[in-house]
PyMOL Python script that loads the backbone (N, CA, C, O; Angstrom):
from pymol import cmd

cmd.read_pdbstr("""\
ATOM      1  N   UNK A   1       0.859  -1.175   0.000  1.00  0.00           N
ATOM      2  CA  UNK A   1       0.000   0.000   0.000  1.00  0.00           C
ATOM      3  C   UNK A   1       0.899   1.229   0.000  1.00  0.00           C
ATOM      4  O   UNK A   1       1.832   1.253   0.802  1.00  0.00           O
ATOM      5  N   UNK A   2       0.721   2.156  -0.749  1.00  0.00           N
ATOM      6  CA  UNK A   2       1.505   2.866  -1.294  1.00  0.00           C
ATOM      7  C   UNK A   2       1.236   4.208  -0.457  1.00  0.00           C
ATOM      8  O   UNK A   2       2.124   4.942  -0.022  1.00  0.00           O
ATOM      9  N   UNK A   3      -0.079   4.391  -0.316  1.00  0.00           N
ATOM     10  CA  UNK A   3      -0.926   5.845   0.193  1.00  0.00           C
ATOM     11  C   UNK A   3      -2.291   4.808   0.764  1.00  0.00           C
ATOM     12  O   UNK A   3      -2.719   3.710   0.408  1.00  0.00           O
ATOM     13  N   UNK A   4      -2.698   5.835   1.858  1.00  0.00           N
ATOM     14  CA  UNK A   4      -3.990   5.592   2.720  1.00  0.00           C
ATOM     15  C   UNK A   4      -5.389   6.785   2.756  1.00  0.00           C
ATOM     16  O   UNK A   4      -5.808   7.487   3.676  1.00  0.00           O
ATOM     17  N   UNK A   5      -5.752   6.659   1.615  1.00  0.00           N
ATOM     18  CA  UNK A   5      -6.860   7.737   1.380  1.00  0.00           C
ATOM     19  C   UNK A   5      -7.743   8.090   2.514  1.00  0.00           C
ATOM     20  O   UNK A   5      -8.394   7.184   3.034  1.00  0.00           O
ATOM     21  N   UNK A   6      -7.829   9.165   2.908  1.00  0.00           N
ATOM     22  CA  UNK A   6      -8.461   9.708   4.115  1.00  0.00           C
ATOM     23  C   UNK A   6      -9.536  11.204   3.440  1.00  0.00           C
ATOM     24  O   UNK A   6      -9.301  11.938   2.480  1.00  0.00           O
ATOM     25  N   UNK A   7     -10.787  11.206   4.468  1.00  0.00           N
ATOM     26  CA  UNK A   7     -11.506  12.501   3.812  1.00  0.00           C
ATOM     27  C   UNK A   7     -11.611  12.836   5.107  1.00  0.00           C
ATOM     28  O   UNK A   7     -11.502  12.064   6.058  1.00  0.00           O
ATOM     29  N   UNK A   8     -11.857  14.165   5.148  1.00  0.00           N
ATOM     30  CA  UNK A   8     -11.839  14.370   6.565  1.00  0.00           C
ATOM     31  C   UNK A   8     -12.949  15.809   6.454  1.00  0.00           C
ATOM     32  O   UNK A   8     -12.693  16.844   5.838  1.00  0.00           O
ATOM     33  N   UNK A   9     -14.407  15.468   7.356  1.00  0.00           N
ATOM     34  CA  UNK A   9     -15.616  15.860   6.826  1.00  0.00           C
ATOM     35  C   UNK A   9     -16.172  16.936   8.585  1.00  0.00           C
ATOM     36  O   UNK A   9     -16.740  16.387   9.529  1.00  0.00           O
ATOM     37  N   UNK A  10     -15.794  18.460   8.553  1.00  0.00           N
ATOM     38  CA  UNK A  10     -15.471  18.731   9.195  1.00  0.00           C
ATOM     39  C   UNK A  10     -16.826  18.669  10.421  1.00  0.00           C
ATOM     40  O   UNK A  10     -16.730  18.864  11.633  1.00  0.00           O
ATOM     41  N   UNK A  11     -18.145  18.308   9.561  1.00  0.00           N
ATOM     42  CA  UNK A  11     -19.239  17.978   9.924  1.00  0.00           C
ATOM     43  C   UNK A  11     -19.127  16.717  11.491  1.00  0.00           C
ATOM     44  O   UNK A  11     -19.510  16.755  12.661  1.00  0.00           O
ATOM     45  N   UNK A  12     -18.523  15.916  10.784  1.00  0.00           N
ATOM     46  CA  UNK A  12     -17.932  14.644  11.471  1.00  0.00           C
ATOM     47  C   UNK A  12     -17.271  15.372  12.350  1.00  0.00           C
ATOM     48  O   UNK A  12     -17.667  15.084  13.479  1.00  0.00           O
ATOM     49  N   UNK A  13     -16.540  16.091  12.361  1.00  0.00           N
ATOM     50  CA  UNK A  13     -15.834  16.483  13.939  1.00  0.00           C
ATOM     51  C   UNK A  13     -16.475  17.344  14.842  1.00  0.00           C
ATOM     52  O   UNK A  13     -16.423  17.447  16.068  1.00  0.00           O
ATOM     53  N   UNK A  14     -17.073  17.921  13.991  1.00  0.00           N
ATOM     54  CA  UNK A  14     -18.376  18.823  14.995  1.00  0.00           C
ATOM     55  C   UNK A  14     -19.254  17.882  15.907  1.00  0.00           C
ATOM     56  O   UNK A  14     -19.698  18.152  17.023  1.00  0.00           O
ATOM     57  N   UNK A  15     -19.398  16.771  15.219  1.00  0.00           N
ATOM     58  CA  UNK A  15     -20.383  15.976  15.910  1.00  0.00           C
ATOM     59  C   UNK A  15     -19.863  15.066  16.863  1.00  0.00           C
ATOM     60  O   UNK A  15     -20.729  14.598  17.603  1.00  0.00           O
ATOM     61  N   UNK A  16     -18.212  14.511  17.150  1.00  0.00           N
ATOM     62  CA  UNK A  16     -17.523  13.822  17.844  1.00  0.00           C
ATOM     63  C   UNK A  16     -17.430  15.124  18.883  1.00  0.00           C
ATOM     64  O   UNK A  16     -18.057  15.195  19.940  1.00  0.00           O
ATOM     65  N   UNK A  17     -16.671  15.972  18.452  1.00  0.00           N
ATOM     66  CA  UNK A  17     -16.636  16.956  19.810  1.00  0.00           C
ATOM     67  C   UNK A  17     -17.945  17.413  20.463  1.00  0.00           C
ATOM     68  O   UNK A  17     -17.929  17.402  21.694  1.00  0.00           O
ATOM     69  N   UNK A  18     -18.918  17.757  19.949  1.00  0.00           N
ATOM     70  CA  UNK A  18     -20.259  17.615  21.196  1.00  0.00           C
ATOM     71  C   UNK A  18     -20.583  16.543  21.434  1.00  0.00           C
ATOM     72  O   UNK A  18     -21.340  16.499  22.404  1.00  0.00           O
ATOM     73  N   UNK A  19     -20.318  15.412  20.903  1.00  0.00           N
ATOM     74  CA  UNK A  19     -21.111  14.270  21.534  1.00  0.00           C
ATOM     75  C   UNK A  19     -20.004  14.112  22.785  1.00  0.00           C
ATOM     76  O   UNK A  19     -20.429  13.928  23.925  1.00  0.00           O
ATOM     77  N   UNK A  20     -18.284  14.209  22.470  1.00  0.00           N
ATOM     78  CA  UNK A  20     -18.078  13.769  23.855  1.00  0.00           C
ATOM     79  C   UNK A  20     -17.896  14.820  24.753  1.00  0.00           C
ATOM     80  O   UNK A  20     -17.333  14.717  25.843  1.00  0.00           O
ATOM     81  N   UNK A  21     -18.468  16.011  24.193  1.00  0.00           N
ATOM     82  CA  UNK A  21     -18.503  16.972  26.036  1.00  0.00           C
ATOM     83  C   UNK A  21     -20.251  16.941  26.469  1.00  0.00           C
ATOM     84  O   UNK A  21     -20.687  17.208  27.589  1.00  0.00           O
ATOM     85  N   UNK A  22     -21.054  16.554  25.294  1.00  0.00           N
ATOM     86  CA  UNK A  22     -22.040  15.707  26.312  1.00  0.00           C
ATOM     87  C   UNK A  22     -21.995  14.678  27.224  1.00  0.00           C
ATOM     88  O   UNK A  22     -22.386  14.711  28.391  1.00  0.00           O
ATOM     89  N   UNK A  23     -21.449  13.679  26.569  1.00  0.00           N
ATOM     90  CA  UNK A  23     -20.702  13.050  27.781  1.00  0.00           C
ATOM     91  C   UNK A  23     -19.695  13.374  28.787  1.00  0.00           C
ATOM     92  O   UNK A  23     -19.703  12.788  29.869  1.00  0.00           O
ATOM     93  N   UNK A  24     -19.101  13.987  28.593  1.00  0.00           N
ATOM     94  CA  UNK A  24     -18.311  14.279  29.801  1.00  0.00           C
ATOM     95  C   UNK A  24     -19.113  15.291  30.711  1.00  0.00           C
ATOM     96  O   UNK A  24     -18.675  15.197  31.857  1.00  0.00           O
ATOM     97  N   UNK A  25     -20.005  16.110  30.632  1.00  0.00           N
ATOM     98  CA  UNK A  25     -20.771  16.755  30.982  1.00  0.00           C
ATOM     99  C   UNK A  25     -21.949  15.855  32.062  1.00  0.00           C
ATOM    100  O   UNK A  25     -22.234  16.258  33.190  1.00  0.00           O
ATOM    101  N   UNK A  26     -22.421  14.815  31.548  1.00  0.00           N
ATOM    102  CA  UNK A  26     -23.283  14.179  31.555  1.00  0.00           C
ATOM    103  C   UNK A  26     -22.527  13.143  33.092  1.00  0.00           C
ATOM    104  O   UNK A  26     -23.009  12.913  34.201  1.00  0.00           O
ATOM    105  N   UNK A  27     -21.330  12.780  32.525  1.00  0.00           N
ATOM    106  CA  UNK A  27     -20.426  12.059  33.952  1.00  0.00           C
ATOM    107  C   UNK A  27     -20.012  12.680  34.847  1.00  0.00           C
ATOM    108  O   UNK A  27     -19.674  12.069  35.861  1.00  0.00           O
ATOM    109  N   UNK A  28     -19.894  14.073  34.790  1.00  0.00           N
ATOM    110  CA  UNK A  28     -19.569  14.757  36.080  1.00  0.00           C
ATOM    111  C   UNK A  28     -20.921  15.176  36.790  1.00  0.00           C
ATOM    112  O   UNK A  28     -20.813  15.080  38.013  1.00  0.00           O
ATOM    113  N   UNK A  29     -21.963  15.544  36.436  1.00  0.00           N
ATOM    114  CA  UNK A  29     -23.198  15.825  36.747  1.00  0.00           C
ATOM    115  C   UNK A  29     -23.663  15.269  37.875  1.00  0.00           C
ATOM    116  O   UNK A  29     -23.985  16.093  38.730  1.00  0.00           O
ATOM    117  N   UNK A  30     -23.822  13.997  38.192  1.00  0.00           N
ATOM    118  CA  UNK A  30     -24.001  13.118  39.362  1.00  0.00           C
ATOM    119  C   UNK A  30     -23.212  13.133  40.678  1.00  0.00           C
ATOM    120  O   UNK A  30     -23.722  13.006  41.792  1.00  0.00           O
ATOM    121  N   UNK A  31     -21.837  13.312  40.404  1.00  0.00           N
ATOM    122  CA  UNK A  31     -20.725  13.023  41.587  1.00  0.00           C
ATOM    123  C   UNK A  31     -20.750  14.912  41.652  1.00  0.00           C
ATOM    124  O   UNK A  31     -20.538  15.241  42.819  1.00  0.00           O
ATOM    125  N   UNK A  32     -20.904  15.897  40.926  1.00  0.00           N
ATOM    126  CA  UNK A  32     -21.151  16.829  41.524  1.00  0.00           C
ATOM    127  C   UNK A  32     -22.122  17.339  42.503  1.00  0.00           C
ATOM    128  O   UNK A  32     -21.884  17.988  43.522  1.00  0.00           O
ATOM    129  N   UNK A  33     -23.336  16.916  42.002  1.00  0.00           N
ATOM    130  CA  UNK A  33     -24.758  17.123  42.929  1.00  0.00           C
ATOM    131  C   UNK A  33     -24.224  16.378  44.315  1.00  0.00           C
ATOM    132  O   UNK A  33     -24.073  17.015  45.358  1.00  0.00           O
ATOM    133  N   UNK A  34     -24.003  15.204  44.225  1.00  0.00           N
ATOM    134  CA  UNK A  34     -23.903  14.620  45.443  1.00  0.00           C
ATOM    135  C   UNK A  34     -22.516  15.634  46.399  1.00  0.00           C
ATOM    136  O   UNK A  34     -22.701  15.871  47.593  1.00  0.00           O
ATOM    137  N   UNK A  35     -21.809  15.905  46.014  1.00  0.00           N
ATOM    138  CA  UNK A  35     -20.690  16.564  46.639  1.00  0.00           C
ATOM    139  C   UNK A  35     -21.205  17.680  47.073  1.00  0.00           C
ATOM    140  O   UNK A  35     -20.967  18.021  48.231  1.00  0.00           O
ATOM    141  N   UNK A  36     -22.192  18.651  46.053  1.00  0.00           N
ATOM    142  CA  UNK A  36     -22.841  20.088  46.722  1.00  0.00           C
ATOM    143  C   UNK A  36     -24.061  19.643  48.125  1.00  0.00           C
ATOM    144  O   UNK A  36     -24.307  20.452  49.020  1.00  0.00           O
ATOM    145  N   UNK A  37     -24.740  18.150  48.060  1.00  0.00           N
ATOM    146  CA  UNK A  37     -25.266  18.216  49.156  1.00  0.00           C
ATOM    147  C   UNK A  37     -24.260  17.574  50.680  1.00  0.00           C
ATOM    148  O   UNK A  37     -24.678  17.268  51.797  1.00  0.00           O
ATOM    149  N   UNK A  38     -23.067  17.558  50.212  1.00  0.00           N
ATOM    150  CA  UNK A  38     -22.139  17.365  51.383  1.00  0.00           C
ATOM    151  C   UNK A  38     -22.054  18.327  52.433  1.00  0.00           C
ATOM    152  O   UNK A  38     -22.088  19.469  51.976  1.00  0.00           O
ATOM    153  N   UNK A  39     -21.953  18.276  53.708  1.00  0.00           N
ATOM    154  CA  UNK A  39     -21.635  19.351  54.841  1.00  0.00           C
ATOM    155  C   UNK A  39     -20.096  19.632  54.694  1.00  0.00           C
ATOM    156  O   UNK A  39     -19.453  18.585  54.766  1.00  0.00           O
ATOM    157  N   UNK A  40     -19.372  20.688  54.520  1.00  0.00           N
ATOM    158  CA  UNK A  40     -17.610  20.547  54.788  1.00  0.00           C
ATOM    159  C   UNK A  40     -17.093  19.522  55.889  1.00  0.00           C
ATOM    160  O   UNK A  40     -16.239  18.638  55.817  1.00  0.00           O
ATOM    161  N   UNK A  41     -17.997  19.994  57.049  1.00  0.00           N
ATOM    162  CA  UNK A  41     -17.295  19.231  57.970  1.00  0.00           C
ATOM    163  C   UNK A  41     -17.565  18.026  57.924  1.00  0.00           C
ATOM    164  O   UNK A  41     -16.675  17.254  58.280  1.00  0.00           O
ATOM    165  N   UNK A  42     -18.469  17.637  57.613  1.00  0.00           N
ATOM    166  CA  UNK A  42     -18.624  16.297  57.240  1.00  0.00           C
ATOM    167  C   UNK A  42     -17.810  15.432  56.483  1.00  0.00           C
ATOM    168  O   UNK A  42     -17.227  14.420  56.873  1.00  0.00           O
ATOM    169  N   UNK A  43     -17.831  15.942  55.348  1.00  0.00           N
ATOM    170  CA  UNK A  43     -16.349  15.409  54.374  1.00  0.00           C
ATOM    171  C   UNK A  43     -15.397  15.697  55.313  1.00  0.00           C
ATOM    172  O   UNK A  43     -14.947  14.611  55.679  1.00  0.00           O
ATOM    173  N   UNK A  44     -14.646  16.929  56.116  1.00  0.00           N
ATOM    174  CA  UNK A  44     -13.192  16.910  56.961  1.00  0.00           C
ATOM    175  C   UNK A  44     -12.738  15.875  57.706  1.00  0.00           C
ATOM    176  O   UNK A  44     -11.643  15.352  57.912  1.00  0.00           O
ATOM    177  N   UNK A  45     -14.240  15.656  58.178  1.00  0.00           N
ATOM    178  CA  UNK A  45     -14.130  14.434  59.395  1.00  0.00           C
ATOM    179  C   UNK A  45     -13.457  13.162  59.011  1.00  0.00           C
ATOM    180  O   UNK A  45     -12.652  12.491  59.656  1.00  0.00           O
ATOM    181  N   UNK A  46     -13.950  12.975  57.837  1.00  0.00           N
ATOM    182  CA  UNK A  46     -12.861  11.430  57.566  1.00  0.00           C
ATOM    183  C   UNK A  46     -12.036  11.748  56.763  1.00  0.00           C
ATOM    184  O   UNK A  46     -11.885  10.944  55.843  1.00  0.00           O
ATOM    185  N   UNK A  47     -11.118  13.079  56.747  1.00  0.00           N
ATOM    186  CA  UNK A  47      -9.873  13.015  55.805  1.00  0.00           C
ATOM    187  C   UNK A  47      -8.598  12.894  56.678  1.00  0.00           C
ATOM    188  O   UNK A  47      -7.490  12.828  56.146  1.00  0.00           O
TER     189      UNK A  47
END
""", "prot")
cmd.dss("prot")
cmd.show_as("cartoon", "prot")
cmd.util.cbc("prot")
cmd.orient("prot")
C-alpha cells in the first residue's frame, strides 16, 4: 500500500466533539450534585 486515502468531513468532527462533552458533561453531573449536598465538615471528618 503505497498511500492511505483519508476525507476528513469537518461535519464529522463537529459531531464527535459535542457528543463527547455531552458526555463528559453528563459524567460529572451526578458526583457533583452529590458533593454540593455534602456538609464541609462532614467530608473533613474522615480526611
Amino acid at each position: 500500500i503505497s498511500d492511505l486515502p483519508s476525507d476528513l468531513r469537518w461535519n464529522d468532527v463537529y459531531k464527535i466533539g459535542g457528543l463527547s462533552l455531552l458526555i463528559s458533561l453528563l459524567a460529572t453531573i451526578y458526583p457533583a450534585w452529590q458533593a454540593s449536598r455534602t456538609q464541609p465538615a462532614e467530608a473533613l471528618r474522615y480526611e
